[in-house]
C-alpha positions as CSV (number, residue, x, y, z in Angstrom):
1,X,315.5,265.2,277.2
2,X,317.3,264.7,280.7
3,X,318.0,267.7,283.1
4,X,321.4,268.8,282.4
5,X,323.0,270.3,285.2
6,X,323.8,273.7,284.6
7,X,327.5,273.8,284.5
8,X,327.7,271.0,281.4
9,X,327.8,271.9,278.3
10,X,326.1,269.3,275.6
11,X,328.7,268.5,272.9
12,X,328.5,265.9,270.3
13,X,331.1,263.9,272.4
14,X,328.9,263.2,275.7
15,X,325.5,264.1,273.7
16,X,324.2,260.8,273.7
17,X,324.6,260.2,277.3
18,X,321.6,262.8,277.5
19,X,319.7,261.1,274.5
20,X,316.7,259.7,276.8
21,X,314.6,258.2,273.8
22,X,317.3,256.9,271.6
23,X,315.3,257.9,268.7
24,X,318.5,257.7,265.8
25,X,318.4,253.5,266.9
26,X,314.1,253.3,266.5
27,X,314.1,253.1,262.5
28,X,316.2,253.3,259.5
29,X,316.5,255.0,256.4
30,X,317.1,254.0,252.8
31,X,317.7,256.8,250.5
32,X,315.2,256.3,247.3
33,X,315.9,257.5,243.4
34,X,313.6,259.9,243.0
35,X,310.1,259.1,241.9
36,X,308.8,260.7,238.5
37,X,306.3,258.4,236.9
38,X,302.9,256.8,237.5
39,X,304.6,253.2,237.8
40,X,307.8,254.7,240.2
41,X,305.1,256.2,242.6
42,X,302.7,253.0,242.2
43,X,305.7,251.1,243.6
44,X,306.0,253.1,246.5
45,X,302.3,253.1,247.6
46,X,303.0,249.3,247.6
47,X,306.0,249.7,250.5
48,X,304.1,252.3,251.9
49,X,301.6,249.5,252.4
50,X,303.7,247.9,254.6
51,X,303.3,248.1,258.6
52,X,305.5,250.7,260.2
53,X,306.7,252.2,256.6
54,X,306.6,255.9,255.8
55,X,308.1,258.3,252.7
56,X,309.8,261.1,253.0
57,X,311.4,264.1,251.0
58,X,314.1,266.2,252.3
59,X,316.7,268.8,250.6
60,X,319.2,265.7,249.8
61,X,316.5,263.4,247.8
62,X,313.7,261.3,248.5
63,X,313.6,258.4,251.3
64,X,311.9,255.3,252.9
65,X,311.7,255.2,256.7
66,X,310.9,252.1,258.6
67,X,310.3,252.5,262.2
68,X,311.9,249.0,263.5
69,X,314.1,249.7,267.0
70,X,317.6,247.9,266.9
71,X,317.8,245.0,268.1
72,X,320.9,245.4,270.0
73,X,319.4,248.9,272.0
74,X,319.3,248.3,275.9
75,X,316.8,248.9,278.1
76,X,318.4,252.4,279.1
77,X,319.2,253.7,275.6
78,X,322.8,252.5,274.8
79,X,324.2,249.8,272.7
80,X,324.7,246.7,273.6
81,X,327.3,245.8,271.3
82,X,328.9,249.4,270.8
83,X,332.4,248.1,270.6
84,X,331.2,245.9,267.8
85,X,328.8,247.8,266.0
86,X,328.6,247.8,262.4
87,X,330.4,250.8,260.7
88,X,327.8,252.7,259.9
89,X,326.9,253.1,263.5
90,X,330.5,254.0,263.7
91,X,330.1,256.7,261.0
92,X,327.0,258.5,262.1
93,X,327.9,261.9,263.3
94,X,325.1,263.4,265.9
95,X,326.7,266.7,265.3
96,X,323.4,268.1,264.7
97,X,321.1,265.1,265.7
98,X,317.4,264.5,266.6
99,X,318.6,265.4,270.2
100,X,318.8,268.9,268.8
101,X,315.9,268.9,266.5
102,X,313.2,266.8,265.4
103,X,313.9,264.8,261.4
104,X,310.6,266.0,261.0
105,X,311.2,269.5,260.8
106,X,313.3,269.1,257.7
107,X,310.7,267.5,255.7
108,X,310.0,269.2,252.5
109,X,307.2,266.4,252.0
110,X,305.8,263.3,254.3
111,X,303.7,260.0,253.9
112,X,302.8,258.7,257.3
113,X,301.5,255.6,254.9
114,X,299.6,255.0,251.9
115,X,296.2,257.2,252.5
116,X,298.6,260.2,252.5
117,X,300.8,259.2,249.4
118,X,297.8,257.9,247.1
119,X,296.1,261.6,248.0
120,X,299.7,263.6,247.1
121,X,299.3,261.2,243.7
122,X,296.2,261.8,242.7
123,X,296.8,265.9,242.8
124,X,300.0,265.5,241.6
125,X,298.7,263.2,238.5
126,X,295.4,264.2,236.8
127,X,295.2,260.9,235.2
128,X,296.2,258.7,238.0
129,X,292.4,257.3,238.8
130,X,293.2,256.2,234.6
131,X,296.2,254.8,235.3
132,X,295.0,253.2,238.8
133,X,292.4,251.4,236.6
134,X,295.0,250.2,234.1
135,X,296.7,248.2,236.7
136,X,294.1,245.6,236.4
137,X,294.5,244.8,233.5
């Protein structure tokens, strides 16, 4: 975070100007129907196999985050095409924003990659060594 000057007070309308790691434009999210089975968490090792792609599980559902930066983020943080931006960048409200608080701290559960998940599967399912084993066939 940048020194604020004493007398400003941080709102959500001049927030971003004091965003110095621009950390809502570094990856994406892509909200996940939630994984029961064997085969549903199987599929997910397989993205989570994938450079730069992590699983995550919050209070609104599950979640797929890829760290890739935008494309369009400048060398000091803003947009470069922020009258033009698609509409979701439009619609994000940084109300309550990774400014304020880290995304992490509202993980109920997180993969950093496939290690992590394939150790959460194998407590969560006794037979998944069985089922594991099954795939080859």
């Amino acid at each position: 975070m940048k020194n604020i000057p004493v007398d400003i007070k941080i709102t959500a309308e001049n927030k971003c100007g004091f965003c110095t790691n621009s950390k809502c434009c570094t990856y994406i999210t892509e909200e996940l129907a939630t994984p029961r089975s064997m085969h549903d968490f199987d599929h997910l090792l397989w993205q989570l196999s994938h450079a730069d792609v992590q699983a995550y599980k919050d209070k609104d559902g599950w979640y797929l985050l890829i760290h890739n930066t935008c494309m369009h983020l400048l060398p000091d943080g803003r947009c470069g095409i922020y009258d033009d931006r698609p509409r979701i960048c439009r619609e994000y409200t940084n109300e309550f924003c990774e400014y304020d608080q880290s995304a992490e701290a509202g993980f109920d559960l997180f993969f950093d990659g496939y290690e992590s998940l394939c150790k959460y599967v194998r407590k969560r399912f006794k037979t998944w060594e069985k089922y594991a084993a099954s795939r080859d066939d």
